[in-house]
C-alpha positions as CSV (number, residue, x, y, z in Angstrom):
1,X,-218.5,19.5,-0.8
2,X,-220.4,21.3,1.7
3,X,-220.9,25.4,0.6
4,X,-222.1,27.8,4.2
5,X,-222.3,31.0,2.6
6,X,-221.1,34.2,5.0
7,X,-222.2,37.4,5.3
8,X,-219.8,38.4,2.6
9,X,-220.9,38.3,-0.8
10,X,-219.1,35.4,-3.0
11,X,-217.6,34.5,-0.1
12,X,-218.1,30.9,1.8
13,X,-217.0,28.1,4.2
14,X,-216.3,24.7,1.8
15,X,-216.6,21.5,4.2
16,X,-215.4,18.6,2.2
17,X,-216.7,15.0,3.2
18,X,-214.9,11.6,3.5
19,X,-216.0,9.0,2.3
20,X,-215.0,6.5,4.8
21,X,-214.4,2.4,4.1
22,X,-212.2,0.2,5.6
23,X,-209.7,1.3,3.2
24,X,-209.4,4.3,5.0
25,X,-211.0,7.5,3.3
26,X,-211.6,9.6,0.2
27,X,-212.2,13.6,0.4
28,X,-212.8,15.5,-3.2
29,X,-210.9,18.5,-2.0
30,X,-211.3,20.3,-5.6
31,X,-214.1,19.8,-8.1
32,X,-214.4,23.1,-10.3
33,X,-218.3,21.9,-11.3
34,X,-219.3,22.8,-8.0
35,X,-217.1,25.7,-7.7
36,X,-218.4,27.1,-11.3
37,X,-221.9,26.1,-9.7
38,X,-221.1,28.7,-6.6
39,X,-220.1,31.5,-9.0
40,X,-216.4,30.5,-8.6
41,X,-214.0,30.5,-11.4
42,X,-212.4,27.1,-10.9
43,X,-209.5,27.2,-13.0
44,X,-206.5,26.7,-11.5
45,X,-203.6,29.2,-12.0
46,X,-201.4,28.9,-9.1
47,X,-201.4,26.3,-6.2
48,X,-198.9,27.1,-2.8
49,X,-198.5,25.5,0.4
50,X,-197.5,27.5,3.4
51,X,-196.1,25.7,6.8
52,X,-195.5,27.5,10.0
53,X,-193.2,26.5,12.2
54,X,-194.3,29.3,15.1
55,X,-197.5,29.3,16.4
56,X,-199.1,32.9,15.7
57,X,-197.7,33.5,12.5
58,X,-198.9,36.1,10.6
59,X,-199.1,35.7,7.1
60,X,-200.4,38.9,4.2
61,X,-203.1,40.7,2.8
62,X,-203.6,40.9,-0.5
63,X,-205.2,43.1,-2.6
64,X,-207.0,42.3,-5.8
65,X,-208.9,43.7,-8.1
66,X,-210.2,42.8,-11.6
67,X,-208.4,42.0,-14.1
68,X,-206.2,40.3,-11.2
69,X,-208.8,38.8,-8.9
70,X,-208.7,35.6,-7.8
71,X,-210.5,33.0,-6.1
72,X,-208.9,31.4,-3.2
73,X,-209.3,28.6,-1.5
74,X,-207.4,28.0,2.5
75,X,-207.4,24.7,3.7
76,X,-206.0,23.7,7.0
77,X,-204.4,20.1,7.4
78,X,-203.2,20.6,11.0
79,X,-203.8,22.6,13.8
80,X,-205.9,25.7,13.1
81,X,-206.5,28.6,10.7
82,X,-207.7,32.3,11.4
83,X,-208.7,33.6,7.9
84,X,-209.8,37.3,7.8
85,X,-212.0,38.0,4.8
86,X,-211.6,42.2,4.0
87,X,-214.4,44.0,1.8
């Protein structure tokens, strides 16, 4: 897993790599050692998947604060993401 840290604090783009073989490939898509090792709690509360039928959907903000903060993760299997990040 690839960390790029942004310009917001605790905050960061997670690339995950394939390992390729003829088999086909392998991508560790959660490993909460690395994620504890960014300052990320790891453990896993809640999992969801969203699909959009519409192109342009709009999905929510949320607003969390401690003791209700959480760290996210967004992952994108098809087509493409725009993630907005709010301070």
């Amino acid at each position: 897993m690839k960390f790029t840290e942004t310009p917001l604090a605790g905050a960061f783009v997670i690339e995950s790599a394939a390992a390729v073989d003829e088999r086909g490939s392998f991508v560790r898509t959660w490993c909460a050692e690395t994620l504890a090792a960014h300052g990320l709690n790891a453990s896993i509360a809640l999992c969801a998947v969203s699909r959009n039928t519409r192109r342009g959907t709009l999905r929510g903000m949320h607003w969390q604060t401690p003791p209700f903060a959480e760290a996210k993760t967004v992952c994108c299997l098809r087509g493409a993401v725009h993630d907005v990040i709010v301070d």
